[in-house]
N, C-alpha and C positions, 0 to 999 in steps of 0.2 A: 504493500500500500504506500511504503513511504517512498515510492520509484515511481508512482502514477503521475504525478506531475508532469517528471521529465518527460514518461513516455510519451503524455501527450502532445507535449512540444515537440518530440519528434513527430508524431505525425502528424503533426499541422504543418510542419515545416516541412516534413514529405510533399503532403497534398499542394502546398505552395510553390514547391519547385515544379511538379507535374502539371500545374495550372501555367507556373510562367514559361514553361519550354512548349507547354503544346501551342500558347500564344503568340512565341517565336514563332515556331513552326507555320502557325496560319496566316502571320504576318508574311514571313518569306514566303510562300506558297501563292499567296495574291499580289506582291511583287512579281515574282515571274511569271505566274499567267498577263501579270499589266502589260512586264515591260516584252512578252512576247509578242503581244498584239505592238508594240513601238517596231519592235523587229520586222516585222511583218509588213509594217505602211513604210517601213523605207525601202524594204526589199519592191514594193507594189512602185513605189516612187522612179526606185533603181532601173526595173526591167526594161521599160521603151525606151532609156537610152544605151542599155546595153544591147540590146536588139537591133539598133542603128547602127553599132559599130560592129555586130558582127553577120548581119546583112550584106556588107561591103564585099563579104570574101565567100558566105556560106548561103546558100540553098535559103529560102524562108522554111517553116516550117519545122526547125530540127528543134524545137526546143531551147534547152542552155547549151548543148554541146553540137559541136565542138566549140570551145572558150577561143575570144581570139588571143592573140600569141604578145607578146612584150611589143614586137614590131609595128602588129597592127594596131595598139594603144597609142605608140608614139606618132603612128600614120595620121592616127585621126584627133589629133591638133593637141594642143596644152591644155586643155579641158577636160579633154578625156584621162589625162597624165593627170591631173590636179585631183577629177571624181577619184580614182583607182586608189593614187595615193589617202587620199581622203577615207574610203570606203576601208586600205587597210589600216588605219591609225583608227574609224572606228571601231572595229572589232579586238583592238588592244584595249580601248579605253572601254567596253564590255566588258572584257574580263578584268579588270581594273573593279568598273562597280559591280559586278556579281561579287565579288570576294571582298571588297566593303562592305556590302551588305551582310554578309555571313560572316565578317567579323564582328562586326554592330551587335548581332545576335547572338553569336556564343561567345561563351565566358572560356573557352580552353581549346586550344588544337584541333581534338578532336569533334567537340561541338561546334567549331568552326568549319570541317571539315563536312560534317553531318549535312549542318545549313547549307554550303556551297552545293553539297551534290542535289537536297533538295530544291531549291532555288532553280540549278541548272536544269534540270531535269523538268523542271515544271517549266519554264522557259522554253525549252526546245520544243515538248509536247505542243504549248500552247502556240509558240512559232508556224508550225504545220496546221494545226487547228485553223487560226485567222485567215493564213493564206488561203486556204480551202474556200473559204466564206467569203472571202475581199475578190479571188481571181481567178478562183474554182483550180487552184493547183495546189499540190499536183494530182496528176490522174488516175494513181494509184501509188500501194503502199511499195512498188516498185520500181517507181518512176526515180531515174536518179539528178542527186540534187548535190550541189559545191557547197560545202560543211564550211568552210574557212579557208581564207586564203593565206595567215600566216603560219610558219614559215613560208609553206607552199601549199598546192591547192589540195584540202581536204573532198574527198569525192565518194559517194554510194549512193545506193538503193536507198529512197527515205525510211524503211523499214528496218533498215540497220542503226541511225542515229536513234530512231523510237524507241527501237531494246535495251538499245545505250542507255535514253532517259528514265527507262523504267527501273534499269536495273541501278542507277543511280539514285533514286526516289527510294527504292526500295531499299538502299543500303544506308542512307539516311536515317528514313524510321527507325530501321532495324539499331541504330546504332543510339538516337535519342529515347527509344523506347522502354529499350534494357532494363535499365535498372529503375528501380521503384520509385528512387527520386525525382524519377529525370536526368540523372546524370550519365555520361555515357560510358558507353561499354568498354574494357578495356582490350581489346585483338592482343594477342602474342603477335612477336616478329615476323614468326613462320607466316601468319595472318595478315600483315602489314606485304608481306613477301608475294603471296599468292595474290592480291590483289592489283599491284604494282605491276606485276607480271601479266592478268589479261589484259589490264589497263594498256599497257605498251603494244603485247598483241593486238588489240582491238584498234591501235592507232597505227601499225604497220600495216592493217588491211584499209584503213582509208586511205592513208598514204601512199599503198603498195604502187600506183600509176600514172606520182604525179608528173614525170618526167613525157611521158605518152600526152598528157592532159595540159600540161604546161606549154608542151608543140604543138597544138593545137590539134591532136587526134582526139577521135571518138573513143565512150570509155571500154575499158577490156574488161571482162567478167569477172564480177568483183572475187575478194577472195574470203570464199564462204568459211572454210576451210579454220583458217586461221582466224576469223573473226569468232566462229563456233568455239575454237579451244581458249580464245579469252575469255569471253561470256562465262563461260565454262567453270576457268581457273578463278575468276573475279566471284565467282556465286559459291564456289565449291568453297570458298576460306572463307566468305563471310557464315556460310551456314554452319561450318566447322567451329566457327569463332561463338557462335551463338548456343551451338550443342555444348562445347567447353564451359562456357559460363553458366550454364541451365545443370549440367551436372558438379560444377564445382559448388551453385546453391545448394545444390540438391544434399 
C-alpha cells in the first residue's frame, strides 16, 4: 500500500507519454499526407515544361521516358539549366524539412528515426495518391516513375517506391509502439545490420540503370530480384527485433 502512490504516477506518466507520441505520430502523419499533395502541384506545374523539352528529340506520346540527356537541357536555353538546377536543390531542401520535422518530434535517434520513416512514407503514399486525382497518373501501379534525381536518377515501377513506403510506415509504428510508454524499441546491431543492408539493396535496384537513363534510353527491366531480397532483409530484422523484445518481456 505504501508503493501505491508511486505506482500511480507511473502510470499516469505511462499513459502520458502514449498520448504524447501517438500525437506526434498524427501530427507527422498529416504533415506528409499535406506536404505530398505540395509534391504533387509542382510535379503537375513541372510536367508541360518538361514535355517541351523532350518533345524536341522524342516521339509524343512516350510518357516520362526516355529523360532528355544533360545536352538537351543545355540545348534548350538557360531556363531550362536554371528549372533543372532549381528542381534539384528542391529535393535536397525536402529532405532537409522531412528530417526537421522528425526531429521536432522525437526526443532520441531512434524516435527521430521512427518519425522520418513515418513522415516519408506517408508523403510518398500520398505523392501518388494527388497525382492520380490532379492528372489521373499514373496509369497503373506499374507504370514507371523518376524517384529523385540526386545523386543520379532514381527510377521504377511506382509499385516498388509504394512497398518502400509501406514498409517504412510500418517500421515506424513498429518501433514507437513497442514499448508501453511510448518509448522506442531498442534493435540489437545484428538488427541495425539487417536493415541497412535491404535498405542499400533496395537502392541499388533503383539505381541499378541510371547510367542507361541518364543517356537518354528507355528503362531496362527493373530489378525484381534484388529489390525482393531487400524488402526481405529490411522486414526479416525488424520482425526478428520485435520477437527478441516480446520474448525478453516475456
Amino acid at each position: 500500500m505504501l508503493n501505491s502512490p508511486s505506482i500511480a504516477l507511473e502510470i499516469g506518466l505511462s499513459s502520458t507519454n502514449k498520448y504524447r507520441w501517438k500525437r506526434r505520430a498524427v501530427a507527422v502523419l498529416l504533415f506528409g499526407v499535406s506536404f505530398g499533395y505540395v509534391e504533387a502541384a509542382v510535379v503537375t506545374y513541372l510536367r508541360p515544361q518538361f514535355f517541351a523539352v523532350q518533345a524536341r528529340s522524342t516521339p509524343p506520346g512516350r510518357d516520362l521516358f526516355p529523360l532528355p540527356t544533360l545536352e538537351q537541357i543545355k540545348a534548350a536555353g538557360p531556363g531550362m539549366v536554371r528549372m533543372t538546377e532549381t528542381e534539384i536543390v528542391r529535393e535536397a531542401a525536402t529532405m532537409v524539412m522531412l528530417g526537421a520535422v522528425a526531429a521536432a518530434a522525437g526526443g532520441s535517434f531512434r524516435q527521430w528515426l521512427a518519425f522520418l520513416l513515418l513522415e516519408f512514407g506517408a508523403w510518398d503514399i500520398a505523392f501518388y495518391a494527388f497525382l492520380k486525382l490532379l492528372i489521373d497518373w499514373p496509369g497503373s501501379l506499374l507504370t514507371w516513375d523518376i524517384l529523385f534525381l540526386i545523386p543520379v536518377p532514381w527510377t521504377g515501377p511506382v509499385i516498388a517506391p509504394v512497398t518502400v513506403a509501406l514498409t517504412m510506415m510500418g517500421t515506424g509504428f513498429a518501433i514507437l509502439r513497442w514499448e508501453p510508454g511510448g518509448q522506442p524499441a531498442r534493435p540489437r546491431g545484428i538488427h541495425w545490420i539487417g536493415i541497412s543492408i535491404g535498405a542499400g539493396l533496395i537502392l541499388a535496384a533503383f539505381l541499378w540503370d541510371y547510367r542507361n537513363i541518364m543517356a537518354g534510353g528507355m528503362p531496362n527491366p527493373f530489378h525484381w530480384g534484388l529489390f525482393a531480397v531487400g524488402e526481405g532483409l529490411w522486414l526479416a530484422a525488424v520482425a526478428h527485433a520485435l520477437l527478441s523484445e516480446s520474448v525478453h518481456k516475456a
